[in-house]
C-alpha positions as CSV (number, residue, x, y, z in Angstrom):
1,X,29.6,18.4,7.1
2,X,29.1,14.8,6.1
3,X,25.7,13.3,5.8
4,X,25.1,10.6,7.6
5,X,24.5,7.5,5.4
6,X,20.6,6.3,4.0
7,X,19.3,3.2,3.0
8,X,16.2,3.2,1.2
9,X,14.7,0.4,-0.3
10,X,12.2,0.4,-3.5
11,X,8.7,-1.1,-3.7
12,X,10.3,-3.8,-5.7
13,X,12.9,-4.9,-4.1
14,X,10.5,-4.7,-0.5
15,X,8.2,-7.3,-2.2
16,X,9.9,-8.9,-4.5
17,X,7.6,-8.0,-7.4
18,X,7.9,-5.6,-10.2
19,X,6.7,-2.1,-10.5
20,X,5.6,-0.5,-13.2
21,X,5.5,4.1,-13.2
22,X,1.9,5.0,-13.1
23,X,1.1,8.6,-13.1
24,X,-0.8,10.4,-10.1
25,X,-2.7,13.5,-9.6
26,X,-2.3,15.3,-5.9
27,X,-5.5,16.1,-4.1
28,X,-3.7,18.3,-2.0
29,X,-2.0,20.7,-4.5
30,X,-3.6,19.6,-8.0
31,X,-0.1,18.5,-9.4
32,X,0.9,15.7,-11.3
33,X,3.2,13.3,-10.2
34,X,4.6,9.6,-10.5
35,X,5.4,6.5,-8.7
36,X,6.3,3.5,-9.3
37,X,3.7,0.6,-8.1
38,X,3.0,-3.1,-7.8
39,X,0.1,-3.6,-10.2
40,X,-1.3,-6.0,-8.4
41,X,-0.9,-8.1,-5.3
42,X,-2.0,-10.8,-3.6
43,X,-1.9,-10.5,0.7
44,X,-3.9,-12.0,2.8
45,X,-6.4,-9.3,4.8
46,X,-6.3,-9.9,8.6
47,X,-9.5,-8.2,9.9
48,X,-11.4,-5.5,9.0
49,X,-10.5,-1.7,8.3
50,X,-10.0,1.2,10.4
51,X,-11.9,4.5,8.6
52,X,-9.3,7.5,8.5
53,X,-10.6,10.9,8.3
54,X,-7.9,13.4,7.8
55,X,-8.7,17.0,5.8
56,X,-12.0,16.2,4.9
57,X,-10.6,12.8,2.9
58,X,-11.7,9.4,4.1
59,X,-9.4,6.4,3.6
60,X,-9.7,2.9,4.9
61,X,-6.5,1.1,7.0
62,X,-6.2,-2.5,6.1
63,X,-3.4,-4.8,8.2
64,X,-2.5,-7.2,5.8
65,X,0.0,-10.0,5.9
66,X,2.3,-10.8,2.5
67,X,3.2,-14.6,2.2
68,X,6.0,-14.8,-0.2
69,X,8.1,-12.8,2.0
70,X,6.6,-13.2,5.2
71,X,6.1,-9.7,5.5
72,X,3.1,-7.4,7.5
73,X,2.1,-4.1,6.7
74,X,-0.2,-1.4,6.9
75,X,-2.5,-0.4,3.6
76,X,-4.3,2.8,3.5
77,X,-7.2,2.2,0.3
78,X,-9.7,5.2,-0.9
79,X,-12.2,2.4,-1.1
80,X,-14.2,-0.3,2.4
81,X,-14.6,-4.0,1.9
82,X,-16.1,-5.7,5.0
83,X,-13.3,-8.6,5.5
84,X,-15.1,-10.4,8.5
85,X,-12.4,-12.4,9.4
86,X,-8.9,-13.2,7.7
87,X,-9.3,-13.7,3.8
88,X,-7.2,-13.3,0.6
89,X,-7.7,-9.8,-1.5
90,X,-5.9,-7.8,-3.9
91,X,-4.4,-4.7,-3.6
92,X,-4.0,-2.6,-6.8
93,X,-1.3,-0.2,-7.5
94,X,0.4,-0.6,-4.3
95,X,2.9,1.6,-4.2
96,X,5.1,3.3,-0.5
97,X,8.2,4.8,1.1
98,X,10.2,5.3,4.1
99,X,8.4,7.1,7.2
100,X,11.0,10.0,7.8
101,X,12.8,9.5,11.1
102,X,11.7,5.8,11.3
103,X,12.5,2.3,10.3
104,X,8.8,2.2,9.1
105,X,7.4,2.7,5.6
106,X,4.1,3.9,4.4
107,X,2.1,1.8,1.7
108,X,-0.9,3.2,0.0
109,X,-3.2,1.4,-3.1
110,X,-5.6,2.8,-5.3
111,X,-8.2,-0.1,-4.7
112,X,-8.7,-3.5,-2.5
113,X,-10.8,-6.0,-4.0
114,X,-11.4,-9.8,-3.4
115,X,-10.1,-12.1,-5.6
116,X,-12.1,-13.9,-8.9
117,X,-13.4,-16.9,-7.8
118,X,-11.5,-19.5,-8.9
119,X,-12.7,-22.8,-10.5
């Protein structure tokens, strides 16, 4: 039987930026893993975040708007920054995939920040 065909797109070519292979530990199972990731990049933060609580883990949901492409998503980060409003911030090893059965996609980073000041 034929499979029906899939088109999947990579971080890099969602955003437009590239990704560098970082490697990953599972908290879940212990194993190592990798994925490939945006270093770091620039959105703009559109409120504060929702707390997750899922197996004892605690992760933050940010909705965040990307200029360059005009694109919105949804961020899960281990880490809370109070945004109070809409603001620029950083999201650091940003990395995703498809949600199975859906048009959607999943994006996790390893940290939000806000940007240096600039002079």
């Amino acid at each position: 039987m034929a499979q029906a065909a899939n088109y999947l797109r990579t971080t890099d070519e969602v955003f437009g930026v590239p990704t560098v292979n970082i490697k990953k530990k599972s908290k879940k199972t212990g194993n190592d893993y990798s994925v490939d990731a945006i270093s770091s990049l620039e959105v703009v933060c559109t409120g504060d975040p929702e707390k997750i609580e899922r197996n004892g883990e605690v992760s933050y949901k940010y909705s965040v708007f990307y200029m360059k492409k005009n694109l919105t998503f949804e961020v899960n980060c281990p880490n809370a920054i109070k945004i109070g409003g809409v603001k620029q911030v950083i999201l650091t090893n940003l990395f995703g995939g498809p949600v199975p059965n859906s048009s959607k996609a999943w994006f996790k980073a390893d940290r939000i920040s806000f940007p240096a000041s600039r002079k």
